[in-house]
N, C-alpha and C positions, 0 to 999 in steps of 0.2 A: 504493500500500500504506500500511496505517497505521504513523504511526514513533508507536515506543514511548518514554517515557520510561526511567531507567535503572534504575529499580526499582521494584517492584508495590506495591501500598497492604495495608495490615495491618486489612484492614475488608471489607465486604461491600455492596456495591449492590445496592438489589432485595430486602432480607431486613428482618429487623429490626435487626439493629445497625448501619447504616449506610446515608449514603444515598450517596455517594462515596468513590474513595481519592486518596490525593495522590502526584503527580507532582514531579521536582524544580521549580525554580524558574523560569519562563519570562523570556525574553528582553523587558525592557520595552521596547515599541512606540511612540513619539512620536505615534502616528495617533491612537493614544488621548485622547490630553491636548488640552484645548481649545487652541487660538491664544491666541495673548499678545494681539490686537484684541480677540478677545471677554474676554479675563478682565479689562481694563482697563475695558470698557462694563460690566462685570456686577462690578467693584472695589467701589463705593459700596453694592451693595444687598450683598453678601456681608460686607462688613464690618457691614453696619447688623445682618445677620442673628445674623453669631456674635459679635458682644456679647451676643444674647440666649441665645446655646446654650451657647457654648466658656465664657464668664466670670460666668456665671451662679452657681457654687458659688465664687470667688476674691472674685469683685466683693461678696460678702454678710457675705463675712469680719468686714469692722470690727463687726459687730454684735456681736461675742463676744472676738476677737483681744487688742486691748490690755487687755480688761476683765481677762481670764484671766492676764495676766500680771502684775496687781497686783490680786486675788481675795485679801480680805483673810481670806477663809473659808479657803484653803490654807495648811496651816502650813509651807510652803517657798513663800510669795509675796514679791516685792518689798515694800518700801516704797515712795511716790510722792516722793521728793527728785530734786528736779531732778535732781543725777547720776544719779538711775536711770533716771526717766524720757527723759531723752537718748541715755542706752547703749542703752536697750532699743529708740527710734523708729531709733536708726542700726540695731540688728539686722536689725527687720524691712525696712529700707529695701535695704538690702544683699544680707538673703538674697531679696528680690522679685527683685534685678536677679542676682544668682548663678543662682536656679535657671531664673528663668521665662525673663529675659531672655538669658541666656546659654548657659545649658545647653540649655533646650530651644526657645525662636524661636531662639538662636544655631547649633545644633550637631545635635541631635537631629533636631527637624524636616527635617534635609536627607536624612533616611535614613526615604526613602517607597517605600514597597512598592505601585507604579505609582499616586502619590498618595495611597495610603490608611496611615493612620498606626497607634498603637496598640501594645501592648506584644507580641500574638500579631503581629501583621504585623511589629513587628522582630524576635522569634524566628524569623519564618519567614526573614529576611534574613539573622540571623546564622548559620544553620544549618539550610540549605533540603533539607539529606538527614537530617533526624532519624529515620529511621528503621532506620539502620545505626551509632547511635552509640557512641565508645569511651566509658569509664566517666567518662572528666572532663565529656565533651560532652554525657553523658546526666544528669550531675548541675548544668549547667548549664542545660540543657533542661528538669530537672525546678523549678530555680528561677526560670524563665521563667513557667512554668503555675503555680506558685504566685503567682507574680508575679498574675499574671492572676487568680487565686481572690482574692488577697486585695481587687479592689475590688469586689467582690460587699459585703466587710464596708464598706465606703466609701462605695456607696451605699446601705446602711442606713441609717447614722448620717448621711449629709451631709441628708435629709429633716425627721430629727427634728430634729435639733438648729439647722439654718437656720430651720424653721419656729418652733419653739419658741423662739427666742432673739429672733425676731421678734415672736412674740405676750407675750412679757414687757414691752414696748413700755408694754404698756394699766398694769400696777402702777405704773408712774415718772409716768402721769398720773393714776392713781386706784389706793388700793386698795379701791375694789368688787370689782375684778377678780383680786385675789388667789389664792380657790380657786375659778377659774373657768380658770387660765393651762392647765391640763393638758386639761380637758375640749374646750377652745377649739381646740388644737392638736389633738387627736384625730380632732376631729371634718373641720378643714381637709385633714389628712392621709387621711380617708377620703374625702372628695369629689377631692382630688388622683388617687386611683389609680383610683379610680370613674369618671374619663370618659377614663382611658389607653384605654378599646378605639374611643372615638369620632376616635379619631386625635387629632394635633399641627398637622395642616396648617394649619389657622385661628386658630390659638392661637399658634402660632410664626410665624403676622406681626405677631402683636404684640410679640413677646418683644420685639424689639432695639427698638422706640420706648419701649417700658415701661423695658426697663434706662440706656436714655439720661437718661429725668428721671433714673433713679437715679444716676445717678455724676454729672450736674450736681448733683444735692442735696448729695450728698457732699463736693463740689467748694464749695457754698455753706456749708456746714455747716462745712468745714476751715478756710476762708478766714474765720471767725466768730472760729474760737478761735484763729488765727494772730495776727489782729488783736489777738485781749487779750494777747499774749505773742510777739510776733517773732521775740525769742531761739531758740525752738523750731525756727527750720530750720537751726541749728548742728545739729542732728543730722545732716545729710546725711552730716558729717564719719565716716568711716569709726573714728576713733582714739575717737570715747567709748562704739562697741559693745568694742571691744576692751578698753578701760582696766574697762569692767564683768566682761567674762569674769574679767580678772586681778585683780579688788579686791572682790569680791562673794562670791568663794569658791563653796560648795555650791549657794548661792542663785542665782548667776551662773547654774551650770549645769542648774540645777534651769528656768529661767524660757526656757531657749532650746526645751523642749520646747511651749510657750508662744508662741514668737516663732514657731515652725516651721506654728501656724495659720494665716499670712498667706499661703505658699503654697499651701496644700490647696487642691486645685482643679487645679495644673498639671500633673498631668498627660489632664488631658481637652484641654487643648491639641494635644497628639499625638494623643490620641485620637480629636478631631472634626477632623482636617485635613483628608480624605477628604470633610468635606461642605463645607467651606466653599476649602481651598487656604491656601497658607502667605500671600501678601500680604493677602489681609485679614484676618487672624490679628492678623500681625503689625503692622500699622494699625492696628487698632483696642487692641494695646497699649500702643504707646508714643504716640500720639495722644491719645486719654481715657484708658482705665482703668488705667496706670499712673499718670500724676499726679496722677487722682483720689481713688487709694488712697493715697497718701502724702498728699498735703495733708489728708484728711479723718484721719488716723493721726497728722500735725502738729496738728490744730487738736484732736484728744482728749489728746494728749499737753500742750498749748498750756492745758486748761480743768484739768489734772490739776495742772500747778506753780500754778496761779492756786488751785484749790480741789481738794485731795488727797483730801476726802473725796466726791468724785464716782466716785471709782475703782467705785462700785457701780455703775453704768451707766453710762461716760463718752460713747458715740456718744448714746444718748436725751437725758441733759444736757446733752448740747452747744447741744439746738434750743432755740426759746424753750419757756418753762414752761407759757404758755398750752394751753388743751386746741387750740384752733384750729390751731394747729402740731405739738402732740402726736399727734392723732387722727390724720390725712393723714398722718403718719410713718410709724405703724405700717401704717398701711393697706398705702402703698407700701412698707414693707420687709416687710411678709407677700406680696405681692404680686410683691416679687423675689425672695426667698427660693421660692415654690412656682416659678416658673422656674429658680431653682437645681436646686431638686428635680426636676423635671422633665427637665435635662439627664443627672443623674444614672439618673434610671430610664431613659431613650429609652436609654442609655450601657452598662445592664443588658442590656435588650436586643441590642442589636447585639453586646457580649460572646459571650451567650450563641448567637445565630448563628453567629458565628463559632466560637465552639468547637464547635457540631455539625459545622460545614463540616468541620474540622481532625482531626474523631473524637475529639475528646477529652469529649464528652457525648452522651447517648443523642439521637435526635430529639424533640423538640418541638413544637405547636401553632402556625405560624406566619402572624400573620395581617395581610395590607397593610394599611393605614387608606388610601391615596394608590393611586392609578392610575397619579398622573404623578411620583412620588418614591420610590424603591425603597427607599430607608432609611428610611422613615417604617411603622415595626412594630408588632407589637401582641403581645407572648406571657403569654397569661391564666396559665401555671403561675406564672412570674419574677413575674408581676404583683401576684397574690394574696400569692405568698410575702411578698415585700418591702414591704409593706402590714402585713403581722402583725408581721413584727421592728420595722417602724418606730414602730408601737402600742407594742408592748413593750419597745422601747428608752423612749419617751415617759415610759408609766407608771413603769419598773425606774427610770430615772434622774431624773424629774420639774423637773430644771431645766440648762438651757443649760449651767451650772459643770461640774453632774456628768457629762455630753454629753462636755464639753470635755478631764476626764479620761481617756476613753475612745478620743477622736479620736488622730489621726495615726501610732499604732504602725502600723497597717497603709501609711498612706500612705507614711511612710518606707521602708518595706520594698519596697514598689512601685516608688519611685521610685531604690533602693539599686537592683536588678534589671534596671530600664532601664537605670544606667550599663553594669552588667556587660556588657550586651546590646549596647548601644552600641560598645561596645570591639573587640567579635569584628565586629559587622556593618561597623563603619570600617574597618577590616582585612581586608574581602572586598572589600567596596562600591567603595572610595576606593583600597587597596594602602598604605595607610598605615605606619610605620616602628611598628615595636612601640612603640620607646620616643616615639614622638611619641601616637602612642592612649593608652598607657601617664601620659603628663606630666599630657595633658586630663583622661583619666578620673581619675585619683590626685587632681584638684584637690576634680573632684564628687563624690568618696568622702570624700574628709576633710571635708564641709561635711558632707553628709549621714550618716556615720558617726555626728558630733558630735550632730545630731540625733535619730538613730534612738539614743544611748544613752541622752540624755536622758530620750524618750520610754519607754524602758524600764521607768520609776520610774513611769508608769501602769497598766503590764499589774496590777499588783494594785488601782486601784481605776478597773476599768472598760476598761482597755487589755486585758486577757483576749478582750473580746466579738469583734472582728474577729478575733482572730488566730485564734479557736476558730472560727469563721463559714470564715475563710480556708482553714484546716486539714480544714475536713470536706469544703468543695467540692472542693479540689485532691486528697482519697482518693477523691472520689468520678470526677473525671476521669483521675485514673491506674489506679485500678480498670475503669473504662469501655475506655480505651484499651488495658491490658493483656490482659482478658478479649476483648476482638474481637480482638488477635493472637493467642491463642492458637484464638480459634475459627476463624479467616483459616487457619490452619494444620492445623487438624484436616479443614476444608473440601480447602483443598489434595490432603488424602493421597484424597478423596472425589471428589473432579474426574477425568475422563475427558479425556486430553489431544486435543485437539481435530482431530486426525490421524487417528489411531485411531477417535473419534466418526464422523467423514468417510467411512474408508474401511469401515465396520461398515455402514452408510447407503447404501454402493454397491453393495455386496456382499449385502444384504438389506435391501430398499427397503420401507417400511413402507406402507401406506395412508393416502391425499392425499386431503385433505379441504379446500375453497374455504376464502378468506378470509386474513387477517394475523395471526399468534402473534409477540406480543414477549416476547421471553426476557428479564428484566434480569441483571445479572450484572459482579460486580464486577472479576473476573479478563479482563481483554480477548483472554486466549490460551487460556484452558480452554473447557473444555464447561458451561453453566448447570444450576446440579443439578436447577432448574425442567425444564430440557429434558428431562435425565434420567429424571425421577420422569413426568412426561409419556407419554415411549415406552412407560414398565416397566407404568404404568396400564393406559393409555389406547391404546399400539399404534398411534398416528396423528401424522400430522403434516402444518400446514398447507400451502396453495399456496407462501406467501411467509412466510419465518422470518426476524425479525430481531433479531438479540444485541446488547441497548442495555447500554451500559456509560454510566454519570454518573461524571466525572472532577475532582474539585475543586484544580485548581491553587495552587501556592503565590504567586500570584500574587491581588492583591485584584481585578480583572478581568479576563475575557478579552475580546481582540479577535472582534467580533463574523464576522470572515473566518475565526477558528479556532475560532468557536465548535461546530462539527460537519464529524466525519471520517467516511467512509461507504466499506470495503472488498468486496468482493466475495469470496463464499467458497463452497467446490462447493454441489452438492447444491440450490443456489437458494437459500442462507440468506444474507445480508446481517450484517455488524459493523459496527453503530452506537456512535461514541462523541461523547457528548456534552461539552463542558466547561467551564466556570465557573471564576470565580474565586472564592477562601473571603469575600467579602464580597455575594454576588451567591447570589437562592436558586435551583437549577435549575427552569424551566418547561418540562415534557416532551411538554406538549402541544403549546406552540409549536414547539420542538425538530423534535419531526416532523412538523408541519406545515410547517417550513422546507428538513427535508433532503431532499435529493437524490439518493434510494431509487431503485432501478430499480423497475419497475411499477407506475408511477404513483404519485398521491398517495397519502397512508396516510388511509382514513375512518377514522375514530374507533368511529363505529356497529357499524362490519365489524371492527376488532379484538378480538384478544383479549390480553389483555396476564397473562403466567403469572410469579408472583411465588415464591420459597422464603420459608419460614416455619421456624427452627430454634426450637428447646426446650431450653436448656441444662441436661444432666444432668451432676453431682458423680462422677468418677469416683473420690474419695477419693484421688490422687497428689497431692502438695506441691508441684504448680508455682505453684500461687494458693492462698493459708490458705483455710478451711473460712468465714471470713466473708466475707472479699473475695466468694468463687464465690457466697455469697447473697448478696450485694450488686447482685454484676452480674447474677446472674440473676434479682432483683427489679428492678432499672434496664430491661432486655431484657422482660421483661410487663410493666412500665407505657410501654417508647419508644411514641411515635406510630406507626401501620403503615407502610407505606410507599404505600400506596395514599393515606392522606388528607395525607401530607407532599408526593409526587410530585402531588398533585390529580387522580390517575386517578378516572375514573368508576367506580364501584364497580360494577355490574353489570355491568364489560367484566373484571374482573379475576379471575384462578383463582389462589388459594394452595394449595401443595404443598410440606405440611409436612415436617420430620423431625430428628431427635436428635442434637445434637451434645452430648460427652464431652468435657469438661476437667478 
């Protein structure tokens, strides 16, 4: 018999608003996970790989980072005096090794949702039944999903402004180039999103040889301006970020929003753990690209005490003057910069899969570039969109400075969100003592509090754009998800309990017509309203009737031995349930091609697969405002069907509409 889960999904399989529901959280399975032999053979190229995926938006940082914190255009910038520029090289040095190194390859990372990382897979860890929650749990669940809206605004901006602060590169060795720096970046940024549908696979072997010269440059380039000034790696000392906070005053605190550039980026760390695994991660951290990034952040801070008024672009000043080393600079830092960008959109991507999987977004367009890499995607809506903002971030704000005011409100908030998360999921996960979860997290809140107030003082010049970006998507996924509860529900009262169905069927046996009818259907114990409307039409019913239900687990995969369950039910009908994990997209032709159906195999040719199609009608009651129900009910006629997300053959498939009232 089929075991059920403890509680049914607030969505619909087989319709338009959804393609699965979720189950609690399954028991992670060891069979899953590679052997510690093969991950040790397969160490070397996993690390080579996420140099170029995981630190592609961190590692680009210095190109903007120090400049920004003595940007003499800000009328709350530093001055370049030694004392500052050494408070400020400890800040960043300090908060690299707080947040990335500690917080998250220390702490965070060990809270993997069977490997796979990410702010929705630790929501799902910290509160694997969100669907029965009290009002504290639901307001923490709701800043989880915000949590998650807001790097949609992060990977706007992390595009434009890496590229753009890249091609600035060409002014510091000619101004020919002047009013050419926006059209230049335009135009890079449209051939970047222009061959997203050709896929990553060929592209992303080069990323991590490509980002290697880069953090050797880096690496050569620090070690340039360390040499004119030594003194400069007394910053390490923790005591001259501090002595600035406390002697700098307004300024002090004004520039830590500034210092907080050097992290952006960590949280794709968690986010890409799932492709690559935490030792090569964490290898390729403290191996190259952490010491790369501080010695090249020494040797700009190192060329700033020698000559303070380089503060105008200290990483491009750093190299020689000649065009022969200019030119190949930029080259290569436009060149790592669209791999930055690149992680960020593939990062879009997978996001937004995953919140279909979860129901907190209508379906989508989803299209493999790879045969042999299932994370390798391709979604033309995300695509196009994020291409227009990143134009229109470009032209709105036309130079890296103004970028840079805009950057990190979101990211702080993101990364505020994951501690929170972190806290509840250590505390299932681990059994951890309040006050011991309590101690940790207390630490990475007062780091990142102090940042995210700082960054406060941009939302009016430019820090608005994410948060408004972050805000519209996160109405738009709690609109989504609210509206398919309530149609889950009004479905409900519509459903024929499956008993009843049975004993109606034996008692007045309809006419048997050859062949295989798949019912899909979200509810794995009701009656499919398709089956319904079917009888009430049509008065017939096939040889072999099978009720597919698609299950999406709170788990990032499922083992491929649970991947299908197949009960037997009167009348000759069959309950098929299929099920996935939220990182993983269901293939239902495989599906039943693989299950273990009584009468034989399923043809494809010979099915007929009957799908419901609802129409959502405004009943005028106040359970959902008067815009939200247009909303979803504009969300619900543009979702994908479930025919071209499911990849059914369309001339096998019957929809059988009708009108659901909220």
């Amino acid at each position: 018999m089929l075991k059920r889960g403890r509680s049914f999904p607030k969505q619909l399989a087989g319709s338009r608003f959804d393609s699965s529901f979720v189950v609690p959280i399954a028991k992670l399975h060891p069979a899953d996970m590679q052997s510690h032999s093969t991950e040790r053979a397969a160490l070397p190229a996993l690390t080579l790989a996420a140099l170029g995926v995981v630190y592609g938006d961190i590692g680009t940082s210095p190109l903007y980072a120090l400049k920004e914190c003595f940007n003499p255009e800000s009328p709350h910038s530093l001055t370049a005096t030694p004392e500052h520029v050494l408070g400020v090289l400890s800040l960043m040095f300090w908060s690299l090794v707080m947040i990335v190194s500690v917080k998250y390859l220390g702490f965070v990372m060990r809270a993997d949702n069977k490997g796979e990382g990410g702010i929705l897979a630790l929501l799902s860890l910290a509160f694997p039944e969100r669907d029965k929650p009290n009002r504290s749990r639901a307001i923490l669940i709701g800043c989880g999903v915000f949590g998650a809206a807001l790097l949609y605004g992060d990977g706007m901006i992390t595009p434009a402004i890496s590229v753009l602060s890249a091609v600035e590169g060409l002014s510091v060795a000619t101004k020919v180039f002047d009013g050419f720096i926006e059209p230049i970046t335009v135009v890079i940024l449209i051939g970047l999103f222009c061959i997203q549908r050709l896929g990553t696979g060929r592209v992303g072997k080069m990323f991590g040889p490509v980002m290697i010269v880069w953090f050797a440059v880096l690496v050569l380039l620090g070690l340039k301006g360390i040499l004119m000034q030594p003194a400069v790696v007394a910053a390490i000392n923790p005591w001259h970020g501090l002595h600035l906070l406390f002697t700098a005053g307004y300024q002090g605190f004004v520039v830590i929003g500034s210092v907080f550039l050097v992290v952006t980026g960590g949280e794709a760390l968690y986010a890409d753990m799932g492709h690559f695994g935490v030792r090569p991660i964490r290898l390729a951290w403290f191996a190259l690209v952490l010491p790369a990034l501080f010695i090249n952040y020494l040797g700009q801070g190192a060329l700033l005490l020698t000559n303070p008024k380089a503060v105008e672009n200290p990483f491009y000043l750093l190299a020689p003057a000649s065009p022969w080393a200019l030119y190949p600079l930029v080259i290569l830092s436009t060149a790592a910069t669209v791999i930055a960008s690149q992680a960020l959109i593939s990062g879009a991507y997978s996001l937004t899969m995953h919140a279909i999987q979860l129901g907190y977004l209508p379906r989508m367009v989803i299209r493999h570039t790879s045969s042999a890499e299932r994370g390798q995607i391709y979604m033309p809506h995300v695509n196009w969109a994020l291409m227009l903002a990143c134009i229109g971030l470009v032209l709105g704000f036309k130079n890296s400075s103004n970028l840079a005011a805009a950057y990190g409100i979101a990211v702080t908030l993101t990364m505020l969100v994951t501690t929170m998360l972190f806290f509840f999921a250590a505390r299932r996960l681990w059994n951890w003592p309040r006050k011991r979860a309590m101690a940790l997290c207390g630490v990475f809140l007062a780091v990142e509090l102090a940042f995210f107030a700082s960054n406060l003082i941009k939302v009016a010049h430019g820090g608005w754009f994410p948060l408004v970006v972050g805000a519209g998507i996160f109405t738009v996924m709690a609109t989504w998800k609210t509206g398919r509860r309530l149609v889950w529900e009004r479905m409900q009262n519509a459903t024929l309990p499956r008993d009843l169905f049975f004993a109606d069927i034996e008692a007045n046996p309809p006419q048997r017509v050859s062949g295989t009818a798949i019912f899909m259907a979200g509810n794995p114990n009701g009656t499919p309203v398709a089956l319904l409307h079917n009888l009430k039409h049509n008065k017939i019913l096939h040889q072999r009737n099978i009720l597919l239900t698609i299950v999406t687990d709170e788990v990032a995969h499922v083992p491929a031995a649970e991947r299908v369950q197949v009960e037997q039910l009167p009348c000759g009908f069959q309950r098929l349930v299929g099920r996935y994990g939220f990182m993983e997209e269901p293939n239902i032709l495989q599906l039943l091609k693989d299950a273990p159906v009584t009468g034989g195999p399923i043809e494809i040719p010979k099915t007929t697969f009957f799908l419901s199609r609802e129409t959502v009608l405004d009943t005028g009651k106040a359970r959902l405002s008067r815009w939200r129900k247009w909303l979803f009910a504009v969300l619900a006629r543009n979702a994908s069907t479930a025919t071209s997300y499911f990849g059914l053959p369309a001339n096998r498939v019957v929809e059988l509409g009708m009108q659901v009232e909220i």
